[in-house]
C-alpha positions in Angstrom: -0.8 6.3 26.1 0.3 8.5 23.4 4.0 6.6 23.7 2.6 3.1 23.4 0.4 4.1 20.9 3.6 5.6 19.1 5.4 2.1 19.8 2.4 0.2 18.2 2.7 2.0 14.8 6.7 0.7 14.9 6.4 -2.9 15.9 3.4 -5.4 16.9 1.4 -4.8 20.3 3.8 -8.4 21.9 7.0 -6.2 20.7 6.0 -2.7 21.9 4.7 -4.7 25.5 8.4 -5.8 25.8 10.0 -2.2 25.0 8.0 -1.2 28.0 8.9 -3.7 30.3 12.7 -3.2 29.5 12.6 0.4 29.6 9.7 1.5 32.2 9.7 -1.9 34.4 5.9 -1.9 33.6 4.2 -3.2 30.7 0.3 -2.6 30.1 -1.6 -6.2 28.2 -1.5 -6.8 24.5 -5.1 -6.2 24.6 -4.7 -2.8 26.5 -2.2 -1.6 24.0 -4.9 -2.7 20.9 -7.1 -0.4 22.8 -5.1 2.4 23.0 -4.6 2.4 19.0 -8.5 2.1 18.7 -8.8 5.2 20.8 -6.4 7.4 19.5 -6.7 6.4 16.2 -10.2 7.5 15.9 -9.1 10.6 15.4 -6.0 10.2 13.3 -8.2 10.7 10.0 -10.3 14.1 11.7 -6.6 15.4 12.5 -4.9 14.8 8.6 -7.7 16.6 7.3 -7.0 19.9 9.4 -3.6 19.9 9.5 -2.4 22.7 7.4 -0.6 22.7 3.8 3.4 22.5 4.3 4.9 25.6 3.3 7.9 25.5 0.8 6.1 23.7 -1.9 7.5 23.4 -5.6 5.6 24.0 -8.8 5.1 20.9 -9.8 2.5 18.1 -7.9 3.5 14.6 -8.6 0.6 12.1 -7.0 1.5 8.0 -7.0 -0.7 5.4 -5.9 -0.6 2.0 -5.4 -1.9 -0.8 -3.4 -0.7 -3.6 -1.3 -3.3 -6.5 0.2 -2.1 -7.5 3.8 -3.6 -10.9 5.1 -6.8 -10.7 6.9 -8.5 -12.6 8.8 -11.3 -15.0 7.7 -15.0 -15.7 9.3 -13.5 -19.0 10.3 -10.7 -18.0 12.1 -12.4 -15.3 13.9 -15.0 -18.0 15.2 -11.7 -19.9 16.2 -10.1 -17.1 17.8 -14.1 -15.7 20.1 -15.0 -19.1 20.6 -14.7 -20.8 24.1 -11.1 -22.0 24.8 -10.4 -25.9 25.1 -9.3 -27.3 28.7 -5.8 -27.7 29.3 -4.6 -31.1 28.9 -2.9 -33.4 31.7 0.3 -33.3 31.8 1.6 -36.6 30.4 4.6 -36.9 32.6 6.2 -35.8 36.0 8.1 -32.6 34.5 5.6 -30.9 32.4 7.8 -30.4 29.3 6.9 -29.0 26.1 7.7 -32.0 24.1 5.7 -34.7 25.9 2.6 -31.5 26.2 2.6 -31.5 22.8 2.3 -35.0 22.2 -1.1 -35.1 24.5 -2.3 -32.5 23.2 -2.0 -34.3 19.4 -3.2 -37.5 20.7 -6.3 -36.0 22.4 -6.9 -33.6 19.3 -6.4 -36.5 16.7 -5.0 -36.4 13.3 -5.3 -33.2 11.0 -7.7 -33.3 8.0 -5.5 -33.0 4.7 -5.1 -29.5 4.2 -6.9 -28.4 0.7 -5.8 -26.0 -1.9 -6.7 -22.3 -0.6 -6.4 -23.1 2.9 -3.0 -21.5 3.5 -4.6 -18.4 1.6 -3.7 -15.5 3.7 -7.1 -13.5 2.3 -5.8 -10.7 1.6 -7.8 -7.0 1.4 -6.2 -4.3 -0.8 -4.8 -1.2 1.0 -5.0 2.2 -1.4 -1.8 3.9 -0.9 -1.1 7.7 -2.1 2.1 9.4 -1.8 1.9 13.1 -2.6 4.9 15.4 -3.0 6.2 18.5 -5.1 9.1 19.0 -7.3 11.1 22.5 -7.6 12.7 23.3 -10.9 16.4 24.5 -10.1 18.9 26.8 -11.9 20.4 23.5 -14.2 16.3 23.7 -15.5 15.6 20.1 -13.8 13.2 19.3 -11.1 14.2 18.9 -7.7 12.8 17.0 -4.7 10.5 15.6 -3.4 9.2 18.3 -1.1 7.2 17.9 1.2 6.2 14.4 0.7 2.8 12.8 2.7 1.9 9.4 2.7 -1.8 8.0 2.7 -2.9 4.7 3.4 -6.7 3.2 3.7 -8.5 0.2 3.4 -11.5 1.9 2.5 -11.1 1.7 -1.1 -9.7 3.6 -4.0 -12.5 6.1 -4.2 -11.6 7.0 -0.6 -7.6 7.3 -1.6 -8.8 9.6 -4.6 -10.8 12.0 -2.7 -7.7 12.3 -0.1 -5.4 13.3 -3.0 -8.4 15.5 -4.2 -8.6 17.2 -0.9 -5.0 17.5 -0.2 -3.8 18.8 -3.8 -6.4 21.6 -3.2 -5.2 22.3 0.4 -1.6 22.8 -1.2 -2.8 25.0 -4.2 -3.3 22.8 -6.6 -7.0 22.6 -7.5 -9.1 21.5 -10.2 -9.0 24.4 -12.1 -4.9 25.0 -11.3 -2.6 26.7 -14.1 0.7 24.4 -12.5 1.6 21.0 -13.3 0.0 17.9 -11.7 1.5 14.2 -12.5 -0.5 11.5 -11.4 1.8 8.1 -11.8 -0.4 5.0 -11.6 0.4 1.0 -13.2 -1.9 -0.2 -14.7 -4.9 -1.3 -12.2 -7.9 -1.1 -13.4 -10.1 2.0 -11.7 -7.1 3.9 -10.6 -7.5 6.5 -13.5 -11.2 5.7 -13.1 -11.4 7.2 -10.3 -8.7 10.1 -10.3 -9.3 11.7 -13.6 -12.9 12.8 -12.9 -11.2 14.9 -9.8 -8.0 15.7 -11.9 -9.0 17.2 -15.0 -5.8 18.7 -16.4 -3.4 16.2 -14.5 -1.0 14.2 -16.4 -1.5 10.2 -16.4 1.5 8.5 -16.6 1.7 4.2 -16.2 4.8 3.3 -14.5 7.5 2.6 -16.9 8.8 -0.4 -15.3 5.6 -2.1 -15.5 5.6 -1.6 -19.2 9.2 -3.1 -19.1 8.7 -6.1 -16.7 5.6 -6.8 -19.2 7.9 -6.7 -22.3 10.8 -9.1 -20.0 8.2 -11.4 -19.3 6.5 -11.1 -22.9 10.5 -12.1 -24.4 10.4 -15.3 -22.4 8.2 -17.2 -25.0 11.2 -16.5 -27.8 14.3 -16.4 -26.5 15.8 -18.8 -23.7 16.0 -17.1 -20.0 19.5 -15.5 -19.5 20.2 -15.6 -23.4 21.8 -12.5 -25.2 19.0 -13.0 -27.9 16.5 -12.0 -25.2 18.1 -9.2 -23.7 18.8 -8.1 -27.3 15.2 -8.2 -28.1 14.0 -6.7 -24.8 16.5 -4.1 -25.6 15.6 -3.3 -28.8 11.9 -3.0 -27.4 12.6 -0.5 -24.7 14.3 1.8 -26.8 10.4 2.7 -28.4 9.5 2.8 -24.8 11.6 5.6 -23.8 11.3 7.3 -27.3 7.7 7.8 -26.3 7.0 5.7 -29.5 4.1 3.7 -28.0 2.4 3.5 -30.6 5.1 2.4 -32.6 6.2 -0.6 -30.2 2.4 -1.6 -30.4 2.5 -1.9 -34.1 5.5 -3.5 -33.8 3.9 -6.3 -31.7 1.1 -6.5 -33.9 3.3 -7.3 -36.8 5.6 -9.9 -34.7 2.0 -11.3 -34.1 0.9 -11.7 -37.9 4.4 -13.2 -38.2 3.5 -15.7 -35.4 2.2 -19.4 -36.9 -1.2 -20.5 -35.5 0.1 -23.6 -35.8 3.7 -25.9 -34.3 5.0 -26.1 -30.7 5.2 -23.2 -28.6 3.4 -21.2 -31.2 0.0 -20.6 -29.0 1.7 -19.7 -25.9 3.3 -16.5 -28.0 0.3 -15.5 -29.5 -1.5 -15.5 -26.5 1.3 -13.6 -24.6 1.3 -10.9 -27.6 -2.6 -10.2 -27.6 -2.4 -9.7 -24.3 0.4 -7.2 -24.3 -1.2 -5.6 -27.4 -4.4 -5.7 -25.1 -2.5 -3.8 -22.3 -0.8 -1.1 -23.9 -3.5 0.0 -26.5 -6.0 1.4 -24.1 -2.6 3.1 -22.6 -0.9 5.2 -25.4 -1.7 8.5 -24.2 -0.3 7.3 -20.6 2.8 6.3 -22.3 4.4 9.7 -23.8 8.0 9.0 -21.9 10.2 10.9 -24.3 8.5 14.0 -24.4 8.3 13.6 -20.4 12.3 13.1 -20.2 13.1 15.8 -21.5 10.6 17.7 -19.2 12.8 15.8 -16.4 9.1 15.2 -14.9 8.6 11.4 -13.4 8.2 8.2 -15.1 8.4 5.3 -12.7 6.4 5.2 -9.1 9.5 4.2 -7.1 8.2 6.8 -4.4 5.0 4.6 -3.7 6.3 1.1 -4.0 8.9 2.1 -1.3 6.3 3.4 1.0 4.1 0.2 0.4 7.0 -1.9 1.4 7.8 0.0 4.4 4.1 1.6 5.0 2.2 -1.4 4.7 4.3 -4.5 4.5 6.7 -4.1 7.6 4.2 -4.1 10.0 0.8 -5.5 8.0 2.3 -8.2 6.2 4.5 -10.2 9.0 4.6 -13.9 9.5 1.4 -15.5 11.3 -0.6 -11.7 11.4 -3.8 -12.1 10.7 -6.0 -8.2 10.4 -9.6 -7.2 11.0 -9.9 -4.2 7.8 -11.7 -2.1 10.6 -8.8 -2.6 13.4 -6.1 -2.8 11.0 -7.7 1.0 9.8 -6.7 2.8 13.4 -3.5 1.7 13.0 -2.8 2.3 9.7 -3.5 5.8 10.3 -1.7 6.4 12.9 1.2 4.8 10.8 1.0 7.2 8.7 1.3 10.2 10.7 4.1 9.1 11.8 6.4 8.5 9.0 4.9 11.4 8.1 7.2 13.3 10.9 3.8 14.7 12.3 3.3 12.5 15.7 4.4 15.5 17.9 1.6 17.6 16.3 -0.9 15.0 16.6 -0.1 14.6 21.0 -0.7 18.1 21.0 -3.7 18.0 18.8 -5.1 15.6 20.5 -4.4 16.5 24.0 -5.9 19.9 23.7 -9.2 17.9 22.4 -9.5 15.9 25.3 -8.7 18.7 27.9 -11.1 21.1 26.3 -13.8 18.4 26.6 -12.9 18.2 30.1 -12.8 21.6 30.4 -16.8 21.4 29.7 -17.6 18.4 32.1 -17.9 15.8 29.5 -16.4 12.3 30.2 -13.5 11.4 28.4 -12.1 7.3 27.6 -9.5 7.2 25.0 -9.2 3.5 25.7 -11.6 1.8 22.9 -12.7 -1.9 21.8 -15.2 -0.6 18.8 -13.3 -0.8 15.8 -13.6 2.3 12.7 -16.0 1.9 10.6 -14.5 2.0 7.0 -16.5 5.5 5.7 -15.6 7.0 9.2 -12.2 6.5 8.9 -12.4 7.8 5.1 
């Protein structure tokens, strides 16, 4: 169980069924398999929140989150997928082939309705990912890592992500009321510092610097042609009071290209817009914007930690062609993901094994198999 559950976190429940045919000459069902993650991964939250703080840790805590919406499935489609199965068709000639089968089967079934605007939508539910790691200042007087990085993922909401990095930052020594360094590197989602800065006090906020950048790229579109030297001279000239720290600066400096802006003549409405919005963003922002003085600190600037792991977290086995989630299915595994690219899956077999034999060790009946998905504040 605790190898096909492993499997399952890699690849999708067909896939992992095929490994164990080729390699064991025995397969269990799809359905079997989506079990076994349901059982065991009950108790993949319970087991990250007693596993001890890794020893080794730098002096400085660097927290990035992000989120990533897989495609779920709809009300609809659920009905589609529960509901009573249509009869097979007759085969519509001697051999049975594919080709004339389908051709019944679209005759019988008539034509499609004309497929509407939102009906390819893949209704997607946000996933809250933390990744939490440390960073060791060497003899050259920069800061080395990351140490000890742990990745979390949920689909129980941002609040739910926030109080893991609460927990987990206090497990490693760095609570509340810590002395050392914590970096919290967000973009620039609304409720992310919301919800972090009541529980991180003295942490630094930083917004991703590539954000701010992309923003100012997309911002140079509406005055220079795509591709153009003029642009990349203008987005240049921009980013240099990014990196300066000089937010407030490149603020005022849109403000004034804004007053210089007509209201009226072609093209002229498009740039305004686009500059009251980027004013819009980066005002509320300026005191998550202090690059320079962070440079020279050598502390981080840009969440590359976190959008890796949503790629390869979330998006490699969430986000494939034709997979459609359940948030309270989807939450088992998603755990169980975790601990494993978190290197801990041996700890968690013995974890859990020493569970189940000490319940039977008192008489109590044990099934790990499970059809009941998590409820979302249970897996929190």
């Amino acid at each position: 169980m605790q190898w096909v559950a492993r499997l399952a976190t890699r690849m999708s429940f067909k896939a992992s069924q095929m490994v164990c045919k080729a390699v064991l000459n025995w397969a269990p069902a799809t359905e079997t398999i989506e079990q076994v993650v349901l059982g065991m991964g009950r108790d993949a939250a319970p087991f990250m929140k007693q596993l001890k703080a890794p020893s080794g840790d730098g002096e400085v805590l660097v927290i990035e989150v992000d989120g990533k919406c897989p495609p779920t499935a709809t009300e609809a489609e659920l009905a589609k997928r529960r509901g009573q199965r249509k009869p097979k068709h007759e085969k519509d000639c001697p051999c049975g082939c594919q080709r004339h089968r389908g051709q019944a089967k679209r005759q019988a079934r008539g034509s499609k309705k004309r497929r509407k605007k939102g009906d390819k939508s893949k209704n997607g539910k946000e996933v809250s990912v933390v990744v939490m790691y440390t960073l060791k200042r060497g003899d050259d007087g920069k800061l080395h890592g990351p140490i000890n990085k742990k990745l979390y993922a949920t689909f129980a909401g941002r609040k739910a992500a926030a109080l893991w990095a609460r927990a987990e930052a206090t497990k490693r020594g760095f609570g509340p009321d810590t002395t050392k360094t914590v970096q919290i590197v967000l973009d620039g989602a609304k409720g992310l510092k919301h919800r972090l800065e009541p529980l991180f006090p003295k942490a630094i906020f930083t917004l991703d610097v590539c954000h701010v950048v992309e923003r100012l790229w997309a911002l140079g579109h509406h005055f220079h042609k795509e591709g153009s030297e003029e642009l990349k001279a203008w987005v240049e000239d921009l980013k240099t009071l990014v990196y300066a720290g000089q937010a407030k600066e490149l603020v005022e400096r849109l403000d004034k290209i804004l007053r210089a802006t007509p209201k009226n003549g072609p093209g002229t409405k498009g740039r305004r817009t686009a500059l009251l919005k980027q004013i819009g963003y980066l005002q509320p922002r300026l005191e998550m914007m202090r690059y320079g003085k962070w440079i020279e600190q050598d502390l981080v600037i840009a969440s590359g930690q976190v959008e890796g792991a949503v790629r390869y977290l979330v998006g490699e086995r969430f986000d494939c062609a034709g997979m459609r989630w359940t948030q309270r299915k989807a939450e088992a595994l998603l755990h169980l993901r975790c601990i494993e690219l978190n290197g801990d899956w041996e700890k968690f077999e013995a974890w859990f094994q020493g569970k189940t034999l000490r319940r039977l060790e008192r008489g109590q009946r044990v099934r790990v198999l499970s059809n009941q998905p998590l409820t979302l504040a249970e897996a929190a």
